[in-house]
PALO-20116 format. One record per residue (C-alpha): residue in one letter; chain; x, y, z. Coordinates in steps of 0.001 Angstrom, whole numbers. Layout:
N
A|A|X|Y|Z
...
END
This chain:
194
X|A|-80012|-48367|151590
X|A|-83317|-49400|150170
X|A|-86546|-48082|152645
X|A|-87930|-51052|154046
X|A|-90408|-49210|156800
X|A|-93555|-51093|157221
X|A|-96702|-49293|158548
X|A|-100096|-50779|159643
X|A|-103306|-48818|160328
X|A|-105286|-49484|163180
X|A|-108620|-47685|163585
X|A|-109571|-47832|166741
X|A|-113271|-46971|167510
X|A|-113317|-46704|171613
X|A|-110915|-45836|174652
X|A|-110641|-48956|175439
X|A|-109909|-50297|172097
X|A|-107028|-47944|172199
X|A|-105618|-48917|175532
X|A|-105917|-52683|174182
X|A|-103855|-52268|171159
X|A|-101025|-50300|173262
X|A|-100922|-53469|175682
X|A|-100534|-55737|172864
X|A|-98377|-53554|171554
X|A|-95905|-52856|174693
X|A|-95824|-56807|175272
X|A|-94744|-57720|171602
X|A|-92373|-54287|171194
X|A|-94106|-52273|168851
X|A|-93842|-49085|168001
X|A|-97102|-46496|167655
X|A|-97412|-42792|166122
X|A|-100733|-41224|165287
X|A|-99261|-39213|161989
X|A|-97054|-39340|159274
X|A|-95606|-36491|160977
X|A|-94254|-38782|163912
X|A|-93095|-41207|161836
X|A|-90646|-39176|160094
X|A|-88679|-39234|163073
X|A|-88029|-43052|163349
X|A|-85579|-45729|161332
X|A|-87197|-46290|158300
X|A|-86220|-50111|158821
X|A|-88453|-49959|161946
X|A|-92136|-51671|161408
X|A|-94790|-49267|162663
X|A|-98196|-49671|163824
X|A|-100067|-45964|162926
X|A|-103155|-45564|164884
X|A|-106079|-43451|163400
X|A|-108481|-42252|165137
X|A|-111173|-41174|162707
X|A|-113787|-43249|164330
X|A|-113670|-41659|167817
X|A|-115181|-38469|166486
X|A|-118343|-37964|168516
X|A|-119242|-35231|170770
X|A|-119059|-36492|174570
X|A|-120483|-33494|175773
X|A|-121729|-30514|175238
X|A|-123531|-27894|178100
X|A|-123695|-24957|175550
X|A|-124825|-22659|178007
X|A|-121358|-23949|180381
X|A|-119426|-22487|177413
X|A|-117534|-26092|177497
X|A|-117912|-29094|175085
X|A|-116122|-32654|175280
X|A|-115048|-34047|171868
X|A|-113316|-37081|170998
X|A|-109826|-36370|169295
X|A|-110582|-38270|165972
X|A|-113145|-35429|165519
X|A|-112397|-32595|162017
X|A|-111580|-29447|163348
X|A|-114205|-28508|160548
X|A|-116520|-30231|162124
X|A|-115972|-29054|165717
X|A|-116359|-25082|164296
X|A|-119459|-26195|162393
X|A|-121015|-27618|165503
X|A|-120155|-24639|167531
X|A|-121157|-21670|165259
X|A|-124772|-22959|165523
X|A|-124800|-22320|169234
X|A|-122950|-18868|168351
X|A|-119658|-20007|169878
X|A|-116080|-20359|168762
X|A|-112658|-22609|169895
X|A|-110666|-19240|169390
X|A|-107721|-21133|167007
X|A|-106748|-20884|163467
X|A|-105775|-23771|161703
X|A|-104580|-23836|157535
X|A|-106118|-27623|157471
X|A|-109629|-27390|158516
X|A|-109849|-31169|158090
X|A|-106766|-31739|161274
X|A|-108234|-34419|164020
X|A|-108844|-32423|167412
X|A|-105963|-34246|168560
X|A|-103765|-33647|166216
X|A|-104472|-29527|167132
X|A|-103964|-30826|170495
X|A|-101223|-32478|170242
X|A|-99559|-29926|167999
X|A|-100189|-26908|169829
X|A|-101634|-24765|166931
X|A|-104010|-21918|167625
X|A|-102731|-19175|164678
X|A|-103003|-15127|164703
X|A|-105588|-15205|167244
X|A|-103894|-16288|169676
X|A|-102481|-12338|170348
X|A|-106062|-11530|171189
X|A|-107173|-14523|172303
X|A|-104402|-16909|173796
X|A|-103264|-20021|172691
X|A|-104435|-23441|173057
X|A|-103381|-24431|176178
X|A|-105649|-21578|177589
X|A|-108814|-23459|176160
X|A|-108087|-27300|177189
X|A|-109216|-27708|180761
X|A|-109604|-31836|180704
X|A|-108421|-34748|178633
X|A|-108463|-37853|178670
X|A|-105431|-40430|177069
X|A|-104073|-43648|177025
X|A|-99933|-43794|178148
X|A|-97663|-46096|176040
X|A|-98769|-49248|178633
X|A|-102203|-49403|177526
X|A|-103307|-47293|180822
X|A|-106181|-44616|180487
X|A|-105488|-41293|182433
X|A|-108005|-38576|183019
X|A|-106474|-34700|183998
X|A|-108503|-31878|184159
X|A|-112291|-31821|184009
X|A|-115246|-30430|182476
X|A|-115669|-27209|184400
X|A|-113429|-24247|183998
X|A|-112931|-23872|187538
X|A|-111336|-27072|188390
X|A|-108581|-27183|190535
X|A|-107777|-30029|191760
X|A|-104214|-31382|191328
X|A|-101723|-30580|188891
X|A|-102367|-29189|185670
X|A|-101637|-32153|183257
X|A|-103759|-30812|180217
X|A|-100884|-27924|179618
X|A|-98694|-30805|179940
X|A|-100016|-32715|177056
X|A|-100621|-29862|174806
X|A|-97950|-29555|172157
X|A|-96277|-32774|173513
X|A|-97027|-34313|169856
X|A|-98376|-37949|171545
X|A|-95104|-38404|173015
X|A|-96745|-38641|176672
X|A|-99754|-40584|175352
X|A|-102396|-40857|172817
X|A|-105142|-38179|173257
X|A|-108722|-39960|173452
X|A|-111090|-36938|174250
X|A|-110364|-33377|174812
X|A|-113090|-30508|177176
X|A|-112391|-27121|175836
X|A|-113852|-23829|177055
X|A|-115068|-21834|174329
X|A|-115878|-18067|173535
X|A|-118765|-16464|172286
X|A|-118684|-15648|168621
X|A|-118541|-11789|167757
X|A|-121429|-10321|166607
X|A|-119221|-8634|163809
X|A|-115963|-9352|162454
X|A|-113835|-7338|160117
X|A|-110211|-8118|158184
X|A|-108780|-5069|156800
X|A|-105750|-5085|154340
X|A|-103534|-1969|153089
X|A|-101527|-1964|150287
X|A|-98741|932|150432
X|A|-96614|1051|147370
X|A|-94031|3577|148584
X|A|-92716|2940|152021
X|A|-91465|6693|151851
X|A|-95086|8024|151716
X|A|-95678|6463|154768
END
């Protein structure tokens, strides 16, 4: 059977813009991933709209000395780390594709080898914001660390790979960078020696 998929990119460039194309989309039956990676999953005969969000990648906010800073998800990973390491702080994660949207970490649930000293992701989202599939914006969380209010939605989201909604900003609490770091390697040649 040949592979007759379709795909269209949309680009959204606002929250809103993102919540109108999923109400356009839920009253004509389309169907919406935000990677290649979701689409994988689907008929290949089905037609599907992929939304990008490469334009949302500005910082909402960013308290440095809160030790908390609100991205939106079409931001680079890269680019996050950059903007962090000049105020000597760090989003405690390792990713192998620097270049990853924040939402796609998100969404994903990667945070790496750090995450036996550090924790993993879902210790360091503490508000998001996203749009469900019927075009409605939800908030959980907040921008403080000690919020408490309600259930705890952001570990919800994290790792649920936009199946509960498409991830418009993200608050993480960060970590101060080390003043030193050090990776040490051995080599042993003999196990017996050992």
């Amino acid at each position: 059977m040949n592979d007759v998929s379709t795909e269209q990119v949309l680009m959204p460039a606002s929250t809103e813009e993102v919540a109108e194309l999923l109400r356009a989309g839920t009253a004509g039956n389309s169907r919406f991933c935000t990677s290649r990676v979701a689409r994988s999953g689907m008929d290949s005969a089905t037609a599907v709209q992929r939304v990008d969000l490469q334009k949302m990648s500005l910082i909402v906010d960013y308290p440095a000395r809160d030790m908390t800073v609100t991205v939106q998800a079409g931001m680079a990973v890269s680019e996050l780390t950059g903007i962090l390491a000049e105020e000597k702080q760090q989003l405690p994660i390792d990713v192998v594709d620097s270049s990853m949207s924040v939402g796609a970490l998100v969404a994903g649930d990667i945070a790496g080898p750090r995450q036996y000293g550090y924790g993993t992701l879902r210790d360091y989202v503490i508000g998001i914001e996203a749009v469900d599939g019927q075009g409605r914006v939800f908030h959980a969380g907040g921008r403080v660390v000690k919020n408490v209010a309600g259930y705890d939605l952001c570990r919800l989201i994290v790792g649920a790979r936009g199946s509960l909604g498409i991830l418009t900003q993200v608050t993480f609490k960060l970590k101060p960078l080390p003043e030193y770091s050090m990776l040490r390697s051995y080599r042993c040649d003999d196990a017996a020696g050992l």
